[in-house]
Residue frames as a rotation matrix with the C-alpha (Angstrom) as fourth column:
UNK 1
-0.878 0.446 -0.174 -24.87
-0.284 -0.777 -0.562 36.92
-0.386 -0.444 0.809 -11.70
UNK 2
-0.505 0.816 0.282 -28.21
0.779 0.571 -0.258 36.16
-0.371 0.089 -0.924 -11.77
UNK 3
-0.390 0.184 0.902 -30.82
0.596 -0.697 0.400 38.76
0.702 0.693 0.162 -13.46
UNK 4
0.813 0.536 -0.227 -31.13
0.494 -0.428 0.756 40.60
0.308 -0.727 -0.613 -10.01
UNK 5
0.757 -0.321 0.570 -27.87
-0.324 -0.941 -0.099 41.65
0.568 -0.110 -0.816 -9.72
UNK 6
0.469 -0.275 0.839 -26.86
-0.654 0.530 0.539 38.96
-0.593 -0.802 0.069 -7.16
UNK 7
-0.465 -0.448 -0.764 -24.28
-0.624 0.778 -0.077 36.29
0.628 0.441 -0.641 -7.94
UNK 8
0.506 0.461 -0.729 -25.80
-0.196 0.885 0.423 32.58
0.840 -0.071 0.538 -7.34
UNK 9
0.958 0.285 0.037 -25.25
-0.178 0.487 0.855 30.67
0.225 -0.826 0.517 -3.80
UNK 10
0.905 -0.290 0.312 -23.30
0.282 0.957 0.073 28.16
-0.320 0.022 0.947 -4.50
UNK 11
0.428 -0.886 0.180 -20.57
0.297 -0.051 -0.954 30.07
0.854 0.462 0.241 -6.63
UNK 12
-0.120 -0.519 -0.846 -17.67
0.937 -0.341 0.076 31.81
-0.329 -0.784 0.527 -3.92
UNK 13
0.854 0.503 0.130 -17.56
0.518 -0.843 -0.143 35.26
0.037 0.190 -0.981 -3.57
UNK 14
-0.054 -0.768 0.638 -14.40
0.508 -0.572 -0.644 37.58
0.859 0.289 0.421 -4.61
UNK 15
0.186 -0.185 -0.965 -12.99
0.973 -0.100 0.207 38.53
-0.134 -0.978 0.162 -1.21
UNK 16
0.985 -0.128 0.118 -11.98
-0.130 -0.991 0.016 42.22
0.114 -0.031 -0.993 -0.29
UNK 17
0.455 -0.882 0.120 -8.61
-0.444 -0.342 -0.828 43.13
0.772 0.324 -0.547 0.07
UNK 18
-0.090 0.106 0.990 -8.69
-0.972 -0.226 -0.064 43.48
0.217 -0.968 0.123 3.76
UNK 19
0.920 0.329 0.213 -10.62
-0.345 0.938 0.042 40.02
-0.186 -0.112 0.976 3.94
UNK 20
0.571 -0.745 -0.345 -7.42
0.072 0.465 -0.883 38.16
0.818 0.479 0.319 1.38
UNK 21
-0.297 -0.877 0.378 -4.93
-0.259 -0.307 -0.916 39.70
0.919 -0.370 -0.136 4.38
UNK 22
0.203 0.237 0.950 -6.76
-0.974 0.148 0.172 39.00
-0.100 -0.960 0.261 7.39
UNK 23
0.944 0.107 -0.311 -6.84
-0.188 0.951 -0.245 34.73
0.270 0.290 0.918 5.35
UNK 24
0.440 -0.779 -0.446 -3.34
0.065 0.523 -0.850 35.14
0.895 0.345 0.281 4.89
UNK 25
0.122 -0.165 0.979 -2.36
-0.905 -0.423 0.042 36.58
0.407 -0.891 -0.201 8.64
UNK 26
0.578 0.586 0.568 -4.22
-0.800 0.544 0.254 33.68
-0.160 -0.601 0.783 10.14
UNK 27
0.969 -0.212 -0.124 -2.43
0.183 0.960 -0.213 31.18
0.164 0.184 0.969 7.91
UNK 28
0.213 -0.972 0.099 1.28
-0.243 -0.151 -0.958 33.15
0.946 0.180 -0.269 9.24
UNK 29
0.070 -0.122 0.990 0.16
-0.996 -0.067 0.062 32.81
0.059 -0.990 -0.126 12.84
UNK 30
0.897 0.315 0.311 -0.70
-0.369 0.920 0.132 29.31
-0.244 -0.233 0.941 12.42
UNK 31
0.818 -0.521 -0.244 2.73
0.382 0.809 -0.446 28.19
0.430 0.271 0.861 11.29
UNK 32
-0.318 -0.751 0.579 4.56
-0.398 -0.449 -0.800 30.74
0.861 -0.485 -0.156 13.58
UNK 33
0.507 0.657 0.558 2.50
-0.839 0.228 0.495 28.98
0.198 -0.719 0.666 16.46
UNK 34
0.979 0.023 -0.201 4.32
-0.076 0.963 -0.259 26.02
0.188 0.269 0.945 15.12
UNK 35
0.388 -0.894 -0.223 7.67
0.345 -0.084 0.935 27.47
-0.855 -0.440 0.276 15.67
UNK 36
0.210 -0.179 0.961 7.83
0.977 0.002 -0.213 28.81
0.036 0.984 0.175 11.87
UNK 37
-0.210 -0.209 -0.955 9.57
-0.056 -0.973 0.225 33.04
-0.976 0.101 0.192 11.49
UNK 38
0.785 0.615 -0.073 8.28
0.244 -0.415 -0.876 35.19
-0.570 0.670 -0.476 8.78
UNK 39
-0.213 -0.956 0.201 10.76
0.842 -0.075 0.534 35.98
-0.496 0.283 0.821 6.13
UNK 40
-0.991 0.010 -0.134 9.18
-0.100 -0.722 0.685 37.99
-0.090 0.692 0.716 3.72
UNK 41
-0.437 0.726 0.531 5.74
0.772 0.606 -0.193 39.05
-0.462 0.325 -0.825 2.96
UNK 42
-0.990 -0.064 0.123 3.93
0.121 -0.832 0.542 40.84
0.068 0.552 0.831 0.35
UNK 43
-0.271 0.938 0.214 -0.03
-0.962 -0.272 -0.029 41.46
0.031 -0.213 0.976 0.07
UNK 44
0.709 0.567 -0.419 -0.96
-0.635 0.772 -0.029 38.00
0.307 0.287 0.907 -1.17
UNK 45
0.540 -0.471 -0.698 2.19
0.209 0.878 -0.431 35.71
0.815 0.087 0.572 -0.29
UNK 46
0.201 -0.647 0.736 4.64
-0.972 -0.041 0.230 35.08
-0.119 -0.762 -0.637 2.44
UNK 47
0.130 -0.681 -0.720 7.53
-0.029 0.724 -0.690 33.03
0.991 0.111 0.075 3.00
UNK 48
0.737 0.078 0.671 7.76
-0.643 -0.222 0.733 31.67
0.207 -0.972 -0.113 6.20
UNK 49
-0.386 -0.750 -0.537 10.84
-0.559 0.654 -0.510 29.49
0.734 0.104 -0.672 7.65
UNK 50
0.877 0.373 0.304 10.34
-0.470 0.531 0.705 26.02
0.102 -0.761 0.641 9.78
UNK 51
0.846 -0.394 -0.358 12.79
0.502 0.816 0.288 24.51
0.179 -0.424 0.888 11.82
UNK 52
0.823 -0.566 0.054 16.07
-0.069 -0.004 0.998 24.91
-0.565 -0.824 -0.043 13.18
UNK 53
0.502 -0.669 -0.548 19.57
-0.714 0.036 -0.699 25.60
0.487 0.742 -0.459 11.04
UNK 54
0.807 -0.422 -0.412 21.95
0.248 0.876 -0.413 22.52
0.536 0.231 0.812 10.91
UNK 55
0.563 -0.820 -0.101 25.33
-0.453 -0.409 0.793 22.91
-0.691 -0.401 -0.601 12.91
UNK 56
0.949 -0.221 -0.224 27.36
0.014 0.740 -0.673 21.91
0.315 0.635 0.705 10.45
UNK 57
0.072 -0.895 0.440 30.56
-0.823 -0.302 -0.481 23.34
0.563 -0.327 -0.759 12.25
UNK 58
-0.020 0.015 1.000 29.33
-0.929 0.370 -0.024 20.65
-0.370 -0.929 0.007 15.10
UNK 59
0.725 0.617 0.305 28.71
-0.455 0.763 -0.460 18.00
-0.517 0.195 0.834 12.87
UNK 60
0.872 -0.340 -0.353 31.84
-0.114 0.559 -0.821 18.00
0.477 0.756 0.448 11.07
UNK 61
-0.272 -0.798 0.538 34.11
-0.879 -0.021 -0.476 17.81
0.391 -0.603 -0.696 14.13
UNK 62
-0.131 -0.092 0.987 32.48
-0.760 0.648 -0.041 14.98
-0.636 -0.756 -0.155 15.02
UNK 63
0.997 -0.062 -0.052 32.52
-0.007 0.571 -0.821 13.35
0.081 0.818 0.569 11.73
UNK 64
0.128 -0.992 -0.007 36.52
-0.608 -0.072 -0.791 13.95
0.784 0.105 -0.612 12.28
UNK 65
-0.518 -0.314 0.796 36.58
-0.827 0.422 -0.372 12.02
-0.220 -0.850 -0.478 15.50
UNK 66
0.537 0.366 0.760 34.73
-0.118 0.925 -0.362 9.08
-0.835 0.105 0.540 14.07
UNK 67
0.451 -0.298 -0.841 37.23
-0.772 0.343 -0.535 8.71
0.448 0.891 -0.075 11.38
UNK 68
-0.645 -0.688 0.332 38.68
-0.762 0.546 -0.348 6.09
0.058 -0.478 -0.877 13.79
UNK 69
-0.455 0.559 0.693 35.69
0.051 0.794 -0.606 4.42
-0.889 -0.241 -0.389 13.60
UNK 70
-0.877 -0.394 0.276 35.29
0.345 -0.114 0.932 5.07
-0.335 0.912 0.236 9.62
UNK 71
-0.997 -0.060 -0.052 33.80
0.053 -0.990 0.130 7.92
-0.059 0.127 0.990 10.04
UNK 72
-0.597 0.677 -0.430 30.22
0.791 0.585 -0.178 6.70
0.131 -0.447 -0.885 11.68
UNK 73
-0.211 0.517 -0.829 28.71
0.305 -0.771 -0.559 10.23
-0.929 -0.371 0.005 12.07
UNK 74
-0.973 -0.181 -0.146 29.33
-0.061 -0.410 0.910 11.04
-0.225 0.894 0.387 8.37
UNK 75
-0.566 0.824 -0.001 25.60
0.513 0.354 0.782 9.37
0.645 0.442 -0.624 7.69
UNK 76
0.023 0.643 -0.766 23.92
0.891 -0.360 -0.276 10.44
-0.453 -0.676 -0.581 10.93
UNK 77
-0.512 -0.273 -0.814 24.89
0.283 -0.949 0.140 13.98
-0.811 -0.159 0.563 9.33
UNK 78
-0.969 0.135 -0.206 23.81
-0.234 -0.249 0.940 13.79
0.076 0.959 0.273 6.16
UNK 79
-0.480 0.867 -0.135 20.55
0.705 0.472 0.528 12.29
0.522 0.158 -0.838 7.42
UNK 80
0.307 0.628 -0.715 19.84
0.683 -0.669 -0.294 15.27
-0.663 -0.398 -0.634 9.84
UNK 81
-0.736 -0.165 -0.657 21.26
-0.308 -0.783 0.541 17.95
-0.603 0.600 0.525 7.00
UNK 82
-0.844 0.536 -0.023 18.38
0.234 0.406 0.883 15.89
0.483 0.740 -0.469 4.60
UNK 83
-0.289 0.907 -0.308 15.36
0.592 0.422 0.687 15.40
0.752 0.016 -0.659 6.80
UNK 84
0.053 0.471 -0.880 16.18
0.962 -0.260 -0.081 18.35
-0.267 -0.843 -0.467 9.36
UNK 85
-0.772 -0.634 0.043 17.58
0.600 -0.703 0.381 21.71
-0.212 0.320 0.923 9.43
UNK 86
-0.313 0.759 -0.571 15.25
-0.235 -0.644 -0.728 24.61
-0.920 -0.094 0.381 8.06
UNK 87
-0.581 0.331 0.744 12.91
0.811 0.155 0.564 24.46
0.071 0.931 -0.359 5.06
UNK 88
-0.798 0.340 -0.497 10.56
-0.108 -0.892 -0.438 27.03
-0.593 -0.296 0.749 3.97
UNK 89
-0.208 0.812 0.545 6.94
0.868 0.410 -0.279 27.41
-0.450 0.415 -0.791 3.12
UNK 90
-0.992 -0.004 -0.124 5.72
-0.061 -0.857 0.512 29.65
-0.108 0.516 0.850 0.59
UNK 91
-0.504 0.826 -0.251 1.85
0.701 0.222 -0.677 31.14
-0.504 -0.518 -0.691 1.29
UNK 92
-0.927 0.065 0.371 -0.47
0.256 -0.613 0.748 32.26
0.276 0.787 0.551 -1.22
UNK 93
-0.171 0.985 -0.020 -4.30
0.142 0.004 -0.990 33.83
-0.975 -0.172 -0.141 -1.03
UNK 94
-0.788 -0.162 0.594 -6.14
0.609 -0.057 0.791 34.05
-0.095 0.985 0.143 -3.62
UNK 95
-0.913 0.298 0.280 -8.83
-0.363 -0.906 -0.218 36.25
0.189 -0.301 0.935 -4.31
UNK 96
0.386 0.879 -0.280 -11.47
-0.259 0.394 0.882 33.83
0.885 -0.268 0.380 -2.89
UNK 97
0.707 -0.115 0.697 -9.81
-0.675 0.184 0.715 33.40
-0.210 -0.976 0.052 0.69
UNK 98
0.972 -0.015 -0.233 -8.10
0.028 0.998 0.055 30.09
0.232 -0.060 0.971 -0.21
UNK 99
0.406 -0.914 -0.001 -4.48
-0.913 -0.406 -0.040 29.80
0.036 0.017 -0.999 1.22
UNK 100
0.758 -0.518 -0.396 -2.47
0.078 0.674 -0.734 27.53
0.648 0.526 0.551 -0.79
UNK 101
0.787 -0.360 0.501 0.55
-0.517 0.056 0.854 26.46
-0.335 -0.931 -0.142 1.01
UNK 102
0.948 -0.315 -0.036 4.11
0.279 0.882 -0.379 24.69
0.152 0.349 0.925 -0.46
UNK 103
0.689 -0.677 -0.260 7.29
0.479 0.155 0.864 24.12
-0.545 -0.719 0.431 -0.12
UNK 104
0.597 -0.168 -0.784 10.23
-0.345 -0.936 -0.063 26.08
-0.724 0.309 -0.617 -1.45
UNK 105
0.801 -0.023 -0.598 12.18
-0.487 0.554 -0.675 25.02
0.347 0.832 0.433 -4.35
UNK 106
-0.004 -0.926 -0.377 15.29
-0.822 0.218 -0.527 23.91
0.570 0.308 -0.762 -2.86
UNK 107
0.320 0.399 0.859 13.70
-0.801 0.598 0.021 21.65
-0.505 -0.695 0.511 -0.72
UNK 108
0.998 -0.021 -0.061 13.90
-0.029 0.690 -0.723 19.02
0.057 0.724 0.688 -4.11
UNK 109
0.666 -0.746 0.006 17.45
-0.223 -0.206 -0.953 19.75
0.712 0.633 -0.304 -4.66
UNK 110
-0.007 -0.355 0.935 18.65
-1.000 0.022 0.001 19.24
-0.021 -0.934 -0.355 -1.17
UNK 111
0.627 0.243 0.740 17.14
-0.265 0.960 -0.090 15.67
-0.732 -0.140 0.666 -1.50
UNK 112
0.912 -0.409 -0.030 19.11
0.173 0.451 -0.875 14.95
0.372 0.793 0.482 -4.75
UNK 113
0.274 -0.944 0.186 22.40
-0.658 -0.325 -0.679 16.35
0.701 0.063 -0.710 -3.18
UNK 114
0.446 0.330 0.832 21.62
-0.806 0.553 0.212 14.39
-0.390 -0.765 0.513 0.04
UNK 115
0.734 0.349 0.582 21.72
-0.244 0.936 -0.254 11.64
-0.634 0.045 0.772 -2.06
UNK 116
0.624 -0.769 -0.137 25.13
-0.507 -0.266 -0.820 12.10
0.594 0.581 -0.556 -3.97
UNK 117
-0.092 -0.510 0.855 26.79
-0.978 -0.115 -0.173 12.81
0.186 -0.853 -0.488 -0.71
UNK 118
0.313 -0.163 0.936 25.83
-0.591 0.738 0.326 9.31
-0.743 -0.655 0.134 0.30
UNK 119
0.978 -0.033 -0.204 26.48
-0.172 0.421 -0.891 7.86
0.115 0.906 0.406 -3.30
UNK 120
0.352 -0.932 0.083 30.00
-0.537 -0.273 -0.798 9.20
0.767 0.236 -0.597 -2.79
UNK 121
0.173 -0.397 0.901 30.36
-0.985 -0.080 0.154 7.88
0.011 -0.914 -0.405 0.77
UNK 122
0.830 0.111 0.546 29.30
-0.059 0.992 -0.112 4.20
-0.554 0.060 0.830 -0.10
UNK 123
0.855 -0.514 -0.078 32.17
0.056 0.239 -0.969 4.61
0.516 0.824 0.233 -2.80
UNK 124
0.232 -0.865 0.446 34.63
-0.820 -0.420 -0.388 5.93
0.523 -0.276 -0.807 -0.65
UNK 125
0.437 0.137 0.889 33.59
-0.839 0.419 0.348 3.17
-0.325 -0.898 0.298 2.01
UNK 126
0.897 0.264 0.353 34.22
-0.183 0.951 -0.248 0.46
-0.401 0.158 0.902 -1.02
UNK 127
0.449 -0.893 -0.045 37.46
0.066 0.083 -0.994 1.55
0.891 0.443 0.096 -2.24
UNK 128
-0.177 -0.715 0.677 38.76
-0.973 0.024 -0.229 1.40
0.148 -0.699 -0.700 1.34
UNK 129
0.366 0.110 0.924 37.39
-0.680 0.710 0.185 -1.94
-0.636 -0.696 0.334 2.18
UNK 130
0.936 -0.344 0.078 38.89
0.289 0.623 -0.727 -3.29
0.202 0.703 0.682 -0.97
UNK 131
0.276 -0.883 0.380 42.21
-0.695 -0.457 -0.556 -1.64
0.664 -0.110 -0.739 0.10
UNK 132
0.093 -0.034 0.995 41.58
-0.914 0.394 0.099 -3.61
-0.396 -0.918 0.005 3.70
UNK 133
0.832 0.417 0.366 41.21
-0.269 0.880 -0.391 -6.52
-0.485 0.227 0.845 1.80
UNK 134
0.919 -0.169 -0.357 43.78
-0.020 0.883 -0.469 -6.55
0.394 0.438 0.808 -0.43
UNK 135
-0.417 -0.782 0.464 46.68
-0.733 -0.013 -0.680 -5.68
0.538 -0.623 -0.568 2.64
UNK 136
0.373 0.183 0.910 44.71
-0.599 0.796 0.085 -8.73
-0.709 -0.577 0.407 4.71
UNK 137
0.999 0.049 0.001 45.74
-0.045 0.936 -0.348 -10.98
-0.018 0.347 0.938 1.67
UNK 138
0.382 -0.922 -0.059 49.42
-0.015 0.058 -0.998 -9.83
0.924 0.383 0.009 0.86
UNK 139
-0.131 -0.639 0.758 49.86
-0.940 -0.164 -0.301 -9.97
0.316 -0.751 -0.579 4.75
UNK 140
0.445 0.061 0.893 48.51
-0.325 0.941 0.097 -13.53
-0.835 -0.334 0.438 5.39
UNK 141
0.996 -0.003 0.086 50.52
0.046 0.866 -0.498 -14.82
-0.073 0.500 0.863 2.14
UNK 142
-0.005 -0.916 0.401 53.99
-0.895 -0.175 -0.410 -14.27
0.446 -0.360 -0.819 3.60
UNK 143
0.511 0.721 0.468 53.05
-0.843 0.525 0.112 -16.51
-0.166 -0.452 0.877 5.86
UNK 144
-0.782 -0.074 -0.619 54.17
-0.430 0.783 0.449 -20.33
0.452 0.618 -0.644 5.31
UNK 145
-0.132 0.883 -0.450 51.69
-0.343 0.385 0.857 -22.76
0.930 0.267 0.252 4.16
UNK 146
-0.163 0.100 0.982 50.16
-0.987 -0.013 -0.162 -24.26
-0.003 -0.995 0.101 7.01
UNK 147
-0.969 -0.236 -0.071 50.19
-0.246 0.938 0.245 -28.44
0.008 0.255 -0.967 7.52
UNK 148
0.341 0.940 0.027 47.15
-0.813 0.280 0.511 -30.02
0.472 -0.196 0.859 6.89
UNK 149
-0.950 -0.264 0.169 46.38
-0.311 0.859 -0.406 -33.10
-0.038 -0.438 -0.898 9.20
UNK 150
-0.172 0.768 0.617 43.56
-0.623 0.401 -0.672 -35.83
-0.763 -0.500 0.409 10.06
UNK 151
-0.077 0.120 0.990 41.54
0.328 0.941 -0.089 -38.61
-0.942 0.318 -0.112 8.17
UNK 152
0.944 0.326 0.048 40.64
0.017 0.099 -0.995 -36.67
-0.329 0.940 0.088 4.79
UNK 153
0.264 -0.946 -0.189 44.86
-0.956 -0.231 -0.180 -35.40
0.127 0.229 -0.965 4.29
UNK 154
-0.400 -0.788 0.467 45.43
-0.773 0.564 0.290 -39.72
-0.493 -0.245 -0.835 4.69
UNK 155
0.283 0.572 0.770 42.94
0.345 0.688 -0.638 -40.50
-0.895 0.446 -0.003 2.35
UNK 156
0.934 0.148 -0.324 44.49
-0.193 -0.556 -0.809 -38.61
-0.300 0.818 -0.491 0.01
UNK 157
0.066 -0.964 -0.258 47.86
-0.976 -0.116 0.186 -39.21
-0.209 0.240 -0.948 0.65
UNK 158
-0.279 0.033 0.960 46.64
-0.018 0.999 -0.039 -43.32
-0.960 -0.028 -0.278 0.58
UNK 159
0.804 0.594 -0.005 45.38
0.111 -0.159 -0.981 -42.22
-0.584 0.788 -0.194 -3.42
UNK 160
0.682 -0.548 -0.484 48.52
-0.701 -0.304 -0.645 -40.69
0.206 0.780 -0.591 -4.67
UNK 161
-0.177 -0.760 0.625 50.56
-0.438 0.629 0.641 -43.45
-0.881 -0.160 -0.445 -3.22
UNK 162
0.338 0.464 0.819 48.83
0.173 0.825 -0.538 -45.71
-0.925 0.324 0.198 -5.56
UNK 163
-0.566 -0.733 0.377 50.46
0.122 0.378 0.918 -46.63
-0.815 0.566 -0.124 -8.49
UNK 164
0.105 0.889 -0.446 48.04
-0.921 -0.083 -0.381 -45.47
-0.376 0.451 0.810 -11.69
UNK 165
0.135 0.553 0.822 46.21
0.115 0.816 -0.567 -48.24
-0.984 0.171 0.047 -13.26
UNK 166
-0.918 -0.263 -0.298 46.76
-0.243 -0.221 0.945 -48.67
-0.315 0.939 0.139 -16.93
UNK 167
-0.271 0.942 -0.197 43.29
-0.961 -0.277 -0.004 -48.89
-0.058 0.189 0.980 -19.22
UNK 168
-0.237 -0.218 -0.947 43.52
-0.336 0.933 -0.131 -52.57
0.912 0.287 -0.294 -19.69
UNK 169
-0.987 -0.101 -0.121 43.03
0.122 0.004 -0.993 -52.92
0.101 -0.995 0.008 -15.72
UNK 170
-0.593 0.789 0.159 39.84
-0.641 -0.343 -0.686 -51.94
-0.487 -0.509 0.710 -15.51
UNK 171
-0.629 0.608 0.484 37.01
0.133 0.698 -0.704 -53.91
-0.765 -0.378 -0.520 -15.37
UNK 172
-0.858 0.398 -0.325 34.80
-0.514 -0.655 0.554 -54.23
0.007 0.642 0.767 -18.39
């Protein structure tokens, strides 16, 4: 406040009530425009949801039919349960108009579980292909050996014919 009574230009003015609610409105239409539903709101905040819940009923029947194909949907799921699905913003005014805007906490936590879920899958994926592996060796070593033939299997067998050389033999 200057010595008139008036507060300087430059500083913001402290909004009315009225004003703070009309800021925040605007900033509920604008993400319900977007396809976002109101959950909760109180004078100064609101929670608003975006996007679209996850079938997960749909998602794990068809992870079950791709276990024949080891289980190829498993990722595609976990990548739309990660990067789709709903999330929720949380809207604040303050008492200068400004509406802050952020995401909700579990947003973080989703990403870290996200990211287990595939930890676990790569593991699962390597203890099976090491399974595959070792039933591909103990079935190919039943098997008998197979003959070698051609020019390197008669240079070799033209080596062990040969009689060893005692040390005396060799050239010095």
């Amino acid at each position: 406040m200057n010595g008139y009574g008036q507060q300087p230009p430059w500083q913001p003015r402290p909004l009315s009530p009225q004003e703070r609610m009309q800021m925040l409105d605007q900033a509920i239409f604008g993400l319900a425009s977007r396809g976002g539903r109101l959950l909760t709101r109180t004078e100064w905040n609101a929670v608003v949801v975006m996007g679209k819940p996850v079938n997960h009923v749909l998602h794990l029947i068809l992870t079950l039919l791709s276990l024949c194909c080891c289980g190829i949907w498993a990722p595609v799921w976990l990548l739309i349960t990660a990067f789709g699905g709903e999330h929720r913003e949380i809207l604040s005014v303050d008492q200068y108009g400004q509406v802050s805007q952020q995401r909700g906490p579990m947003e973080t936590w989703r990403k870290v579980l996200i990211g287990v879920a595939f930890l676990v899958l790569w593991f699962i994926g390597a203890i099976m292909a090491a399974i595959e592996r070792s039933h591909q060796s103990t079935s190919t070593g039943s098997r008998a050996p197979r003959q070698l033939t051609g020019p390197a299997v008669a240079n070799v067998a033209h080596i062990q014919a040969q009689p060893p050389r005692e040390f005396s033999q060799f050239p010095m």
